[in-house]
Structure formats: C-alpha cells, structure tokens
ZAZANU-127850 format. One record per residue (C-alpha): x, y, z; residue number from 1. Coordinates in Angstrom, 3 decimals. Example, Ala and Ser with C-alpha at 12.3 -4.5 7.8 and 13.67 -1.06 7.14 Angstrom:
xx yy zz seq
12.300 -4.500 7.800 1
13.670 -1.060 7.140 2
This chain:
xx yy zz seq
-6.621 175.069 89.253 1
-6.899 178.083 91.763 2
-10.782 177.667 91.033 3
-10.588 174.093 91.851 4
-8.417 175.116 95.515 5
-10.714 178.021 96.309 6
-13.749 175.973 96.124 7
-12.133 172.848 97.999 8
-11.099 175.284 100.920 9
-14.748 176.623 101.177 10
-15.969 172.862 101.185 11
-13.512 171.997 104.158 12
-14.729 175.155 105.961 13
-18.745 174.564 105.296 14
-17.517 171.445 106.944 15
-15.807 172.502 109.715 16
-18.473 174.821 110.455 17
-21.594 172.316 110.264 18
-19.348 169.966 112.157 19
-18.769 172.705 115.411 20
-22.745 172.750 115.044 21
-23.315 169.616 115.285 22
-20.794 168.572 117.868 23
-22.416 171.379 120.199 24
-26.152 170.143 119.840 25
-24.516 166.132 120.520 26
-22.744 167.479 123.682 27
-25.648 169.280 125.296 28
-27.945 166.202 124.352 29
-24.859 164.318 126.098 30
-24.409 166.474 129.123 31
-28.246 166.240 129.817 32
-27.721 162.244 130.662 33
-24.593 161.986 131.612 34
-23.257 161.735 135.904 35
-21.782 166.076 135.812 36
-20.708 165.245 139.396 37
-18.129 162.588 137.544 38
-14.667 163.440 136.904 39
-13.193 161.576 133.906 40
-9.280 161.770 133.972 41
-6.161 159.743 132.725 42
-3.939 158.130 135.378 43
-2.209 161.023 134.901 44
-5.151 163.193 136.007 45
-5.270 164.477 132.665 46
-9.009 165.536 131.673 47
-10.865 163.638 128.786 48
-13.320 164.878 126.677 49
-16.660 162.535 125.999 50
-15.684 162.237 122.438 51
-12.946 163.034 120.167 52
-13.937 164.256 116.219 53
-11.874 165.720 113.492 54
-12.042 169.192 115.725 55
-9.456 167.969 118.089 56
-6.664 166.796 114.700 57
-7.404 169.514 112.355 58
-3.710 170.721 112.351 59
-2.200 167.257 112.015 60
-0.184 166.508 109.118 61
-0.015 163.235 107.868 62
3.722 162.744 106.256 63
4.941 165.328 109.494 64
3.052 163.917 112.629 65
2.854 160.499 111.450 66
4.019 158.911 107.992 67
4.689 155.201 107.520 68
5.845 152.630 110.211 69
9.680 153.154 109.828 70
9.578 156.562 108.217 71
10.591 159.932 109.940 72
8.902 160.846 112.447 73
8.534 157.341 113.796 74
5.563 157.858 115.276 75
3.493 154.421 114.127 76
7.288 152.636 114.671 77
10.451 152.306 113.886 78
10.640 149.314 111.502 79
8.269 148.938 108.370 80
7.238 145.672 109.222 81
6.820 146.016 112.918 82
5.573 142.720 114.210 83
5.016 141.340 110.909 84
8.773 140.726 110.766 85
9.776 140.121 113.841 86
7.942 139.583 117.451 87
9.104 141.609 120.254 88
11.480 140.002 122.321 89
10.062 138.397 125.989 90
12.111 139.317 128.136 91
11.841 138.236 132.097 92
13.123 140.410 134.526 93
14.748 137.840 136.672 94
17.697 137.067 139.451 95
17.000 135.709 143.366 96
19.220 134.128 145.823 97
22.301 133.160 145.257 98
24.152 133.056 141.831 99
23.206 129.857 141.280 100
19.381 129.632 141.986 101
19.355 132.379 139.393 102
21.381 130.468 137.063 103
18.616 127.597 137.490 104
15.955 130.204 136.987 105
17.480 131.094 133.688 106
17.425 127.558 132.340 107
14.186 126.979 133.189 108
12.886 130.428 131.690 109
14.798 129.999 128.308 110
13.471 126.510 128.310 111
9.961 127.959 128.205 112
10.695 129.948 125.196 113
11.656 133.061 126.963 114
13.676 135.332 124.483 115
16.486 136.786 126.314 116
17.787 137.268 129.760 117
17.090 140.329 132.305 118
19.546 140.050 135.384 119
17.533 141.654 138.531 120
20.638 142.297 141.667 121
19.769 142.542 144.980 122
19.954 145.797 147.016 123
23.712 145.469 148.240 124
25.040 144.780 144.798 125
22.717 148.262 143.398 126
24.643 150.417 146.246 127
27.981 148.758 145.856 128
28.503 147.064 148.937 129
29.939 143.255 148.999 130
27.527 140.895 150.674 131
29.875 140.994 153.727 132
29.680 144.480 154.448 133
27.856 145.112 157.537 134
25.334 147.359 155.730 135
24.349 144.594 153.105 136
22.847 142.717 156.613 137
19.391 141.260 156.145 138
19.710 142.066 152.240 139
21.891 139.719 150.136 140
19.885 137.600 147.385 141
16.783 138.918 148.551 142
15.041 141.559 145.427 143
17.742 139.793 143.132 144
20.880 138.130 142.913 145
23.875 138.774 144.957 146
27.244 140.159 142.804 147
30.362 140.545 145.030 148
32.976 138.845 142.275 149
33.680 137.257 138.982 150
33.383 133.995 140.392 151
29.413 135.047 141.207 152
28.991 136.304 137.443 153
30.103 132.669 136.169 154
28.030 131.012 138.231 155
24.716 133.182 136.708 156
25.949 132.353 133.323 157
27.078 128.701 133.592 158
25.979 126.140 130.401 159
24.169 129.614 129.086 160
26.296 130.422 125.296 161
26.830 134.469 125.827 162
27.362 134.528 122.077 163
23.813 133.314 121.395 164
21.810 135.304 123.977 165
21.027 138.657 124.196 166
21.323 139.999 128.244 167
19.835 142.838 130.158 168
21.737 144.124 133.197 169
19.088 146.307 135.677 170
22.263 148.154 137.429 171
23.530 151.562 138.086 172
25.673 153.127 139.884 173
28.229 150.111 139.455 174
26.997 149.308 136.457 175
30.243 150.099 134.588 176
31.326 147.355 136.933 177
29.081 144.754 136.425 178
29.621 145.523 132.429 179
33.010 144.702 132.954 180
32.275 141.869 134.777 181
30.057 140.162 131.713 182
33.075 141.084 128.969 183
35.323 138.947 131.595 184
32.764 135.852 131.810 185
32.550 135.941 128.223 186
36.022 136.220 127.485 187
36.267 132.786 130.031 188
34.294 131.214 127.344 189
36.199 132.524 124.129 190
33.483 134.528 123.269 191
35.199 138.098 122.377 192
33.008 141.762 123.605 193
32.150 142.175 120.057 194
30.446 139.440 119.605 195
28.179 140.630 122.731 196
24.190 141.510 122.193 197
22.506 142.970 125.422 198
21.612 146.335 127.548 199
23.357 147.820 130.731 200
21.067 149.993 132.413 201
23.606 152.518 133.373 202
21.029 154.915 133.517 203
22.444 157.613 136.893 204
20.527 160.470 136.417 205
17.035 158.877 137.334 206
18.746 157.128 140.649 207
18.827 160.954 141.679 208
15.435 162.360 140.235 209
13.781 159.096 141.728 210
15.328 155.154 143.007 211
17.928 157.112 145.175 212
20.412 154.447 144.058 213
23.351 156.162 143.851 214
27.349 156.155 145.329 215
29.264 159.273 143.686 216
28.213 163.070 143.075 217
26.119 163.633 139.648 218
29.504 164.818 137.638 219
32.068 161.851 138.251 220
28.618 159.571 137.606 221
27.683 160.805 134.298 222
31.224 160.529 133.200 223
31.551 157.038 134.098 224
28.826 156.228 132.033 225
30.089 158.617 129.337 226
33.363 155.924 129.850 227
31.057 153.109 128.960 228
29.282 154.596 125.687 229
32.826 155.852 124.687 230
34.457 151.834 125.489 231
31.150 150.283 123.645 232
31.127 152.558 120.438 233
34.615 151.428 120.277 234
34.744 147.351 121.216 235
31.140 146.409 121.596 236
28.972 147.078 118.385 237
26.331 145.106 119.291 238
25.641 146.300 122.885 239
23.524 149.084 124.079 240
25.460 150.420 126.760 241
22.917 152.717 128.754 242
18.865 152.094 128.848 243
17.590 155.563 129.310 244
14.755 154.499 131.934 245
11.566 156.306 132.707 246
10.180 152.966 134.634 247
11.266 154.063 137.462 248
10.359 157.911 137.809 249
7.072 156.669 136.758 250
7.033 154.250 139.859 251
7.766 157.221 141.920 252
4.524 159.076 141.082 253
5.010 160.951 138.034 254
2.493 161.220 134.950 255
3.141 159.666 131.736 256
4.056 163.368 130.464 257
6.127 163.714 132.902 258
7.413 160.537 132.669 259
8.080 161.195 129.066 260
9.885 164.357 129.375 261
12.337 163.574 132.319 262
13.423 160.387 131.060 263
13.904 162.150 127.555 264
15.771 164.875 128.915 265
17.974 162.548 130.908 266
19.070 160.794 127.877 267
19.389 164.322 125.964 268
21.869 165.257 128.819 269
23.958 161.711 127.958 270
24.543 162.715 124.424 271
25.206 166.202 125.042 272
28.216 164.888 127.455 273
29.404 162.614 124.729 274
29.252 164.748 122.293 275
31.412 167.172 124.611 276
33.858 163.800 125.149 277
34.435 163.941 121.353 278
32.198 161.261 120.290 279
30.153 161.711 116.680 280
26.478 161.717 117.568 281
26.177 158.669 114.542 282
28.697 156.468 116.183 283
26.630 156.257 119.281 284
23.133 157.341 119.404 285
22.368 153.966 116.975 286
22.876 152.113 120.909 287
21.248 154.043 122.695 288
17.945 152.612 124.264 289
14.985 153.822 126.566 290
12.745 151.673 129.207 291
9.538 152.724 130.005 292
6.732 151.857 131.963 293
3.282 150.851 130.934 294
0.867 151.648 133.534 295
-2.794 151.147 133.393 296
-4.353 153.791 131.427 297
-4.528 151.910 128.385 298
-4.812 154.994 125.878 299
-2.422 157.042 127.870 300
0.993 155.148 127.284 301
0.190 153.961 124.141 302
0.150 158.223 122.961 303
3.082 157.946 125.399 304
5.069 155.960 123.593 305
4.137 157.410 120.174 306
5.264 160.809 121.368 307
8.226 159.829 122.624 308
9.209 158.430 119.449 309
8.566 161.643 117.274 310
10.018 164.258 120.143 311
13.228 162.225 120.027 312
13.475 161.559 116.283 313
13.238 165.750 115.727 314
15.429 166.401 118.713 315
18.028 164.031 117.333 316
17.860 165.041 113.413 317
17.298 168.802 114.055 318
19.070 169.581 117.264 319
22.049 167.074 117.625 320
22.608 166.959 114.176 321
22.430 163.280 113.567 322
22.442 162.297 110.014 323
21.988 158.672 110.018 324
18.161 157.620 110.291 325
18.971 154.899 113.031 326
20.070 157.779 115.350 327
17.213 159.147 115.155 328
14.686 156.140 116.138 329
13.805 155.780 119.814 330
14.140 151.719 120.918 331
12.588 150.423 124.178 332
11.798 148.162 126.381 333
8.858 148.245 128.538 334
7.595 146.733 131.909 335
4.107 146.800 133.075 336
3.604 148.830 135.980 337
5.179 147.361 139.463 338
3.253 150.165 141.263 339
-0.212 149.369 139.845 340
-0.046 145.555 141.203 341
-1.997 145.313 145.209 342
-1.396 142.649 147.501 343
-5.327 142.370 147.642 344
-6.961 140.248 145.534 345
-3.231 139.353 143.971 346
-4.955 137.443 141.088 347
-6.338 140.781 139.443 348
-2.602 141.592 138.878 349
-2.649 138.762 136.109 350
-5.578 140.750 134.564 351
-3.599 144.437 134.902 352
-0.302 142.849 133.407 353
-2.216 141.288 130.643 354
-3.647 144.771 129.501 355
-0.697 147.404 130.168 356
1.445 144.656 127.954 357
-1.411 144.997 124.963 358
-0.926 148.882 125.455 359
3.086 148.248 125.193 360
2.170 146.092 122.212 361
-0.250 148.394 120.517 362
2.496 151.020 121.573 363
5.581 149.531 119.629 364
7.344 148.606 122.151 365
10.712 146.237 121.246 366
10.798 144.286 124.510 367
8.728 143.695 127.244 368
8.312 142.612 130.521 369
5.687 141.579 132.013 370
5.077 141.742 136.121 371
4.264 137.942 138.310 372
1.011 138.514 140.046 373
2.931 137.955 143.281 374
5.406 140.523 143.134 375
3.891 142.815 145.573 376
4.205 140.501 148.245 377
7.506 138.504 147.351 378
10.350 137.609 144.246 379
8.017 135.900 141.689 380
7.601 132.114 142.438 381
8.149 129.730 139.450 382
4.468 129.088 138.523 383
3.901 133.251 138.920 384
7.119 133.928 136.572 385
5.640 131.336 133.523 386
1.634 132.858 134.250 387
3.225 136.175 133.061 388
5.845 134.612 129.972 389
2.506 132.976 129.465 390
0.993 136.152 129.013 391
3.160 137.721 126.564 392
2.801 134.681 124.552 393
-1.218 134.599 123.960 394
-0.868 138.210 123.067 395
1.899 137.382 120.283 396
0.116 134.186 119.135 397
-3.675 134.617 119.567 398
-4.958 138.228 119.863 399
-4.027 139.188 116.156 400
-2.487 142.524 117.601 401
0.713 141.855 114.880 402
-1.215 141.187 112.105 403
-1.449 144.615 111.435 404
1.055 147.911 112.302 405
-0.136 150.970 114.418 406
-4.384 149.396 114.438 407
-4.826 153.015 116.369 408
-3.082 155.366 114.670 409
-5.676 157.860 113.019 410
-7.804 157.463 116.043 411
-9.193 161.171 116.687 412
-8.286 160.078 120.909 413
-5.296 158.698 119.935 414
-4.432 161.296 117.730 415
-5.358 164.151 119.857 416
-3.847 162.560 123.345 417
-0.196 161.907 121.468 418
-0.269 165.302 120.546 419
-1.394 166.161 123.935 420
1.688 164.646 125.339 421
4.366 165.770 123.093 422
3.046 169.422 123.842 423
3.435 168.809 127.682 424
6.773 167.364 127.349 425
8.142 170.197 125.183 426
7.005 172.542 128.087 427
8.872 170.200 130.599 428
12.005 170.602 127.993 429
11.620 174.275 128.267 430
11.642 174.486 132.094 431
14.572 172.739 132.558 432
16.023 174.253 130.246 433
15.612 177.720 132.021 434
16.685 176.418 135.356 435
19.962 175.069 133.706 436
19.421 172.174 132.549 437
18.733 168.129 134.208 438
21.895 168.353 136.436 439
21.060 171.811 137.909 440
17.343 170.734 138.272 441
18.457 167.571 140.553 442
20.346 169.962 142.599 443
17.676 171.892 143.332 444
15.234 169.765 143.733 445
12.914 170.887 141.159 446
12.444 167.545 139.536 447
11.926 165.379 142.579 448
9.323 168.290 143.857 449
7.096 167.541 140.811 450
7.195 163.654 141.486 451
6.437 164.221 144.493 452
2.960 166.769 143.575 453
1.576 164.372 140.654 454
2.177 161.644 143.598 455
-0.305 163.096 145.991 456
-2.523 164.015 143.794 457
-2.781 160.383 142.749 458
-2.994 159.162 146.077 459
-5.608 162.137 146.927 460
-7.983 160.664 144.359 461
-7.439 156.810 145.912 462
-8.120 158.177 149.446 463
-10.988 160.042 148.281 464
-12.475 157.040 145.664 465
-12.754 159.660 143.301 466
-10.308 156.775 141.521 467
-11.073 153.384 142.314 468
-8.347 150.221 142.477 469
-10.279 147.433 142.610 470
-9.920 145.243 145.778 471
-7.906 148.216 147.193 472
-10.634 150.982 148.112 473
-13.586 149.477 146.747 474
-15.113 146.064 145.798 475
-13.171 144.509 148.797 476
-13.282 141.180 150.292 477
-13.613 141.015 153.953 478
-11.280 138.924 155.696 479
-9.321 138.052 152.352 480
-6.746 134.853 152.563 481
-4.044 135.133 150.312 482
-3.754 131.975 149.072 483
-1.238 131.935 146.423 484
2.270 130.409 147.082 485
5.097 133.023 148.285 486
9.184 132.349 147.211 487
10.836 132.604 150.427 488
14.550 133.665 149.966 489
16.169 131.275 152.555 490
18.797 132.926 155.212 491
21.539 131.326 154.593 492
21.716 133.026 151.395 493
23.868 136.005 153.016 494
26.086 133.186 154.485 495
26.428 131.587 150.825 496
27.677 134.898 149.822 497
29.846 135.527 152.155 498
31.873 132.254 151.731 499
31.839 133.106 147.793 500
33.700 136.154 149.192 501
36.312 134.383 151.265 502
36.586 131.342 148.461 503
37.469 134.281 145.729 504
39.877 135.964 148.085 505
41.527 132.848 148.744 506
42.440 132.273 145.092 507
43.306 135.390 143.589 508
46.759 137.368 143.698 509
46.274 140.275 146.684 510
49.257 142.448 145.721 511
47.735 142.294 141.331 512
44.610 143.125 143.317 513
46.159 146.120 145.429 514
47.737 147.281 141.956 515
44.917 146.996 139.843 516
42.963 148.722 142.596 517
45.261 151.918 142.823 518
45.476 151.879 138.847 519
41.843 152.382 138.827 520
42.190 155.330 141.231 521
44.969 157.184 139.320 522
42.405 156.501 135.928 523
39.772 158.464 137.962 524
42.142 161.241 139.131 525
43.179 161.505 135.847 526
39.967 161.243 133.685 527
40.854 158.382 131.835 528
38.058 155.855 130.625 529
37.532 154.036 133.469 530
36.809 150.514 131.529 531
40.003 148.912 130.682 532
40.771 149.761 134.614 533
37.828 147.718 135.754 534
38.285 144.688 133.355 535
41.662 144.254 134.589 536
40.468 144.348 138.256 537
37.579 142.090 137.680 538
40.526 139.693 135.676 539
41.928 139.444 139.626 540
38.727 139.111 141.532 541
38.598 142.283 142.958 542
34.846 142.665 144.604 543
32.176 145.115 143.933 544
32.849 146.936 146.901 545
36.480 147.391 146.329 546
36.052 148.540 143.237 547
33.460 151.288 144.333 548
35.317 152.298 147.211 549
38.659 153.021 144.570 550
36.363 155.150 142.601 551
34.906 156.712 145.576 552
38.092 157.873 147.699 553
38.310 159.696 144.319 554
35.051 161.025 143.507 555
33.646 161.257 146.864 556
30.128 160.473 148.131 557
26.480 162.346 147.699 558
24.474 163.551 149.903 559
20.906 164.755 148.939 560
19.966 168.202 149.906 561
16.730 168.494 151.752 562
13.822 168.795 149.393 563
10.711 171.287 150.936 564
C-alpha cells in the first residue's frame, strides 16, 4: 500500500511539473499576441490572469473548501436541492407616494406573480422625521413611501393577508419602530407576531461606514437592534429581525472583498453584542440574514457570494460556538447594482440587471431584486417595475440555470477567485480586529477611508477609459433623447401626509400618548428592551418622530468626525 502511495505522489508531481512547463511555453506563445498595454482587472480592480489551470487550486480540498450543496462549508449552497426544490423568491423593492399609491403598487405587483413584498420609505421616514417636520420639506413620498403613523402602515397593507405574505422592511435607524408598527397592523387583523414571515433591515452599523442614515450614537443604536433580535427570538419565530447589508457599502465604492468583509464583520459585531445580552448563539443566529449586492463583474460576486458563505459558516461553528447547522448557513438577498445603472442609454440597464441577477442566481442567492431600467432618473414607473419582475422570471423559467446546483463550482477561475476573496476578507477581519474592532474603526474613520480609496480608483479608471461604461465614456450617442416614460411623484403628496398627521392626532388619546411616550424614555434610561415600549406607543398613534425624539433626549444625537 505505501508502494502504491509513493508511486501515486511521484505521478501527481511528474504532473505538476510537465504542467508548470507547459503552462510557461502557452503563456509566452500568449503574451506574443496578446494587447501588453491592456490591463485586465475585476470591478474591483483585482488583476486576472489569461487562464486559470489546476496550478492556481492545487491546495483545495474538496469535502473542506467545498462539499455538497447543503453540507458544511456551504460553499455550493445552503440547501441540497437548491433551486430544484424551491425557486428563489422575487422580491420587488417597492413603496412611492403616499401610503396608498404603494398599497396599489403592491396589488398590482403580487398580481403579476411577484413573491413577496419589499417596503422602500422615503427619506424623512429613514431619518425619523414626521412628514410635517420642516426638514422633511421637498421630501415626503418621493424615494419611497411616507411613514409618520399606524394609520399610514394600514393603509400600505390594506386587502394584503400579513399571515400569507412574507415582507421586507428597507429601514434603519427607526427600524425597531417601523417593526413595531407591522406587529400592530397585524394584530388589527387577528393575525398574532408569530405567525409573521419577513426581514427588518435594522442593519446600523453600515448607515455609519456608508448611507449616513443614522439618529443616535453607535452604542444606544446597536442595542436597540440587540432589543429587536432579543423581542424576535422570543415572539417572532418566523421573522428575521436584522438583514446584515453589504448593498449599500458596495454602492459607496467599495470592492466586492471589501464588500464582503465589512458587511461580515458588521454582522459578527451583532452576535457578539447578543451574545453579551445573554442570548444562546442557536436561538438567534438561525434569523439572521445578509443583503448583498450584485454588481457587474459577473465572476466576481458569484466567488463573492461563495466566500461569504464558507467564512461565515467557520466563523460561526468554530468561533461563536454554534452547534446547530442552521446557525451556521449564511441566507441572502441580493439586488443588482443601483450604482452600475446610467441615465444614458437607460435601456442598457435592462441588459446589466438581466446579467448581475444570473450572477446572483449562479451565486445562490435566496431572494432577489432586480433594478427598473429607469431608476437612475426617477421611482420605477409601472411598465419599468414588471420589465425587471419580468426578468427574474425568464431566468427561473427559461435559461435552465436551476436545473442543476453550483454549474461553476470546480471552475479553476471560479475556484481560484473564491479563494481569492475569502483570503482578502480574512485580512480585512484581521485589521479591524487590531484597531479594536467595527465600532472603534467607524470612529476613526478607518472604514469609510477605504470606501472612499477603492472609490477613486474606480472612478480614475472611468475618467481615464482604462474601464469603459458603455454609453457613459464611450460608444455615446450625440444628442441622446431619453425617451422612456418618468413616474413623477405629484406635490401634493407632502400635503397628503401632513393631513394623515393631523387626522391621526385628532383621534387618538394625547395624555396615553404623553405616557406611553415618557415610558419609552424611562425603558431607554434604564436599558430595558425597548419593543414592548414602542408597540404600546404605536397602539396610540404616536408618530415616527415622536417616538425618535423620546429615544433621542435619551441617547443623544451623532455627529461624524471629520474624515482626512
């Protein structure tokens, strides 16, 4: 037998050998009639080598870098069956206007065979201002729907069965509130919280690395969302009560790694600060989920995803100590890339959706969204918002990308650039870890800074044309007409809202709303969860902004510190 292993070895080294030989006379043959003035880069600015061989995977291990679909570490997915079982769920990111031009939206949408619903809020409602406050002027309804009070969230939701549909919330800093909020609708139509399927966002940490959507200091924020994982493990077994989110650090300029590792890190820092709250790591981390973007290097995110799949599933099993395999498999959601659509030439952005959603696919991706070709120059009109449903559908039902699991995994590139990947996202881990950790990076800046450097380099390469974006720096029409139609968000939107506003007031019982409002406030000065407090406001009609400013003559404001 040791004869038999000692002569195998020597084969797989002759091999090796004549291979290196080989692949050296093929590159110089290569080099001679290839452009050596070219660079050839990722998005990420990554370099690529001409070709990938069994050189750039000889230390991969099947059964510990990649396994079975469903199988530790999760790399080719998280369920055996994939696709085969079940299609991912189509889900819209939607909300405009008033509450209910979005509920209208949402009927038409789930008429069309959309999946679930995604609630988009406007600008106001993501800092926590009413729709009356004079900040929120020029804003209400206009990049999503106005919130200021239950009454709005039963509107939204009106003739739509909460117990039957699953619902994403995009929301942050209030998203605690908005959570509570939903529970309250539902429990208007006898539906109880644990009968509840959806995802809050909820997701603080990335507002300060890069959306800038924030109202308290880092501290009080991460505990309020602590409050929500702590109120769902308990009441709400269904719903994932923070989408770890990656989308939108990518939008600021970062690289997939990077991308990868911040987002990762953020949601590390989450279950550190439950476990410190007492929570067991199973009880939770089976909820937790992850949203990330797919931008339009197709090989790129799909290693992306497949990376971020087997860093998490080792962090969580050999690190946190999870023992119970759904803990340690990394769900998400994904949404093609906002920041890769152009206002020129608007109908190529059909064409980019259409392949960053196959890379999601071929990624293993449980949801997705895909972008309306219009979205760089308004809210997605209704013929825009069915193109892209549209989209997702032909790739479930005619491009035969579910008939089978992981078609790219063994793929020397593939391979090689996953690898690639984890490696840079483990040296991320490391930094961060030496400057203190995710909170003390934001503080400092550190994290924003290297946003900010893969973002010029990106844009150095556009001004340049060492990168081209087609209709954008090259292959331009002169004198283009945009000729698609634009959703305009009428005016009187803001004056809706405001008359919501007074109508809610005029109903509900001021001094239960100044008691509710003060029982919140003693909750935060005392650390309790913060959830029962807000249901019971909500139950009065307290608004958004009441709420928020309760919680912030508590926890005070932020202010960023300049970033050089």
């Amino acid at each position: 037998m040791a004869e038999i292993k000692n002569q195998s070895a020597a084969s797989d080294q002759q091999f090796e050998d004549a291979l290196k030989k080989a692949h050296r006379e093929w590159k110089a043959a290569a080099d001679r009639s290839a452009n050596a003035k070219k660079k050839y880069v990722t998005v990420s600015s990554a370099p690529i080598d001409p070709l990938y061989t069994p050189e750039h995977v000889k230390d991969m291990d099947f059964f510990r870098d990649l396994n079975f679909p469903g199988e530790f570490p999760y790399t080719r997915g998280v369920h055996a069956s994939m696709y085969r079982g079940k299609p991912w769920t189509m889900r819209q990111f939607s909300g405009m206007g008033t509450p209910e031009q979005t509920n209208e939206r949402y009927h038409y949408l789930l008429s069309q065979g959309q999946h679930g619903l995604s609630v988009a809020f406007d600008l106001p409602t993501l800092m926590g201002y009413d729709s009356d406050h004079p900040r929120s002027l020029g804003e209400v309804g206009k990049c999503g729907v106005a919130v200021d009070t239950l009454l709005d969230m039963e509107k939204i939701f009106d003739g739509i069965d909460l117990a039957k549909i699953s619902t994403s919330m995009t929301i942050n800093a209030p998203a605690a509130i908005l959570l509570a909020m939903y529970i309250v609708v539902a429990e208007k139509q006898g539906v109880s919280m644990d009968k509840l399927s959806g995802t809050l966002q909820n997701d603080i940490l990335k507002e300060y690395i890069a959306q800038k959507e924030w109202i308290y200091p880092p501290e009080p924020s991460v505990q309020l969302i602590v409050d929500t994982i702590e109120f769902g493990t308990k009441h709400m077994p269904l719903w994932n009560t923070i989408s770890i989110s990656g989308y939108h650090i990518r939008e600021a300029g970062s690289t997939a790694a990077q991308e990868l590792a911040f987002t990762l890190a953020d949601g590390f820092t989450y279950i550190e600060k439950s476990i410190e709250r007492g929570l067991d790591v199973d009880d939770f981390a089976p909820r937790l989920s992850f949203f990330f973007s797919a931008h339009m290097d197709f090989f790129e995110e799909i290693a992306k995803y497949r990376a971020a799949r087997r860093i998490y599933a080792k962090r969580m099993r050999d690190k946190y100590g999870a023992k119970n395999p759904r803990s340690w498999m990394l769900r998400f959601h994904t949404q093609t890339a906002g920041c890769s659509l152009n206002a020129q030439q608007p109908e190529l952005n059909l064409v980019r959706t259409a392949l960053e959603g196959l890379s999601a696919v071929l990624g293993g991706t449980q949801s997705l969204h895909t972008n309306a070709m219009d979205e760089t120059l308004a809210l997605p009109s209704d013929k825009a918002a069915l193109l892209a449903l549209r989209t997702q559908q032909v790739l479930a039902h005619e491009t035969g990308v579910v008939n089978t699991i992981d078609p790219l995994g063994g793929s020397y590139f593939v391979e090689a650039l996953t690898s690639r990947i984890e490696a840079e996202a483990e040296a991320y881990f490391d930094e961060i870890d030496r400057r203190g950790g995710v909170m003390a990076c934001i503080e400092e800046g550190y994290l924003q800074r290297e946003l900010a450097r893969a973002a010029y380099i990106y844009q150095q390469e556009i001004d340049s044309k060492e990168r081209i974006i087609v209709g954008v720096n090259d292959y331009v029409l002169e004198n283009e007409k945009i000729e698609i139609p634009i959703l305009v968000i009428d005016p009187e939107v803001e004056a809706k809202q405001c008359a919501s506003i007074k109508k809610a007031k005029s109903i509900r019982n001021d001094k239960r709303v100044a008691e509710t409002l003060e029982e919140l406030r003693q909750a935060c000065r005392d650390n309790k969860n913060r959830m029962p407090f807000l249901i019971n406001c909500v139950r009065e009609y307290c608004t958004l902004g009441e709420m928020c400013l309760a919680m912030q003559d508590v926890f005070g404001d932020y202010v960023e510190p300049p970033i050089i």
